[in-house]
C-alpha positions in Angstrom: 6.9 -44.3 5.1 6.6 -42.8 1.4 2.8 -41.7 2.4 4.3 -39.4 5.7 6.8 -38.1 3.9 4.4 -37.1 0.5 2.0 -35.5 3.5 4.6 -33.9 5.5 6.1 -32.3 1.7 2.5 -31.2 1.0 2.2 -29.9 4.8 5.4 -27.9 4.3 4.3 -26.5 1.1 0.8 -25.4 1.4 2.8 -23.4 5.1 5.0 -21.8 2.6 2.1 -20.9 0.3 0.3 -19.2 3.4 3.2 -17.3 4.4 4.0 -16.2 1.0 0.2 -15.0 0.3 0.5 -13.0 3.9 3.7 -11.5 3.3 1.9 -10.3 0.0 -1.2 -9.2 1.5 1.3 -7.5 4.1 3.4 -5.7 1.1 0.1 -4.4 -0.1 -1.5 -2.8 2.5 1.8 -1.2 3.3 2.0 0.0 -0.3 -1.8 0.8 -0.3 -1.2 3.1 2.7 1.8 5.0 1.2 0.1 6.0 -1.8 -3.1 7.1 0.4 -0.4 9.4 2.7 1.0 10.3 -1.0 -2.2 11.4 -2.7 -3.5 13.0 1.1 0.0 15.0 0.4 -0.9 15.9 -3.0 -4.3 17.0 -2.1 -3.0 19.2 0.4 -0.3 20.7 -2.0 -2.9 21.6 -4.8 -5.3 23.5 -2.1 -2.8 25.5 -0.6 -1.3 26.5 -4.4 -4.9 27.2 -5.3 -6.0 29.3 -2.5 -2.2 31.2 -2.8 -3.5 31.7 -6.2 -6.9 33.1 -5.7 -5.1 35.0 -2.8 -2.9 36.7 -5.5 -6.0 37.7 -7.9 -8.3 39.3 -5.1 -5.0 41.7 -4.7 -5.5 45.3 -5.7 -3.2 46.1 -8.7 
């Protein structure tokens, strides 16, 4: 009886161990993908400043 219980602890915590590493591997992809949208953002915002920039020096004083 000692020897089920020993496996069905061990059974019980390598489970939690799996769900625990996907719920990590979960939390970073998320996290991965929010910077990506982030930086894409970013990008965006610094081309548009620079062309409004180079738009404002081709004016005629």
């Amino acid at each position: 009886m000692h020897l089920i219980n020993e496996a069905l602890a061990r059974a019980h915590c390598m489970e939690q161990r799996y769900v625990a590493e996907r719920d990590r591997h979960a939390y970073r992809l998320v996290a991965r993908r929010r910077m990506e949208r982030k930086a894409a953002r970013a990008a965006r915002r610094a081309r548009r400043l620079a062309t409004a920039v180079v738009a404002m020096n081709d004016r005629p004083l």
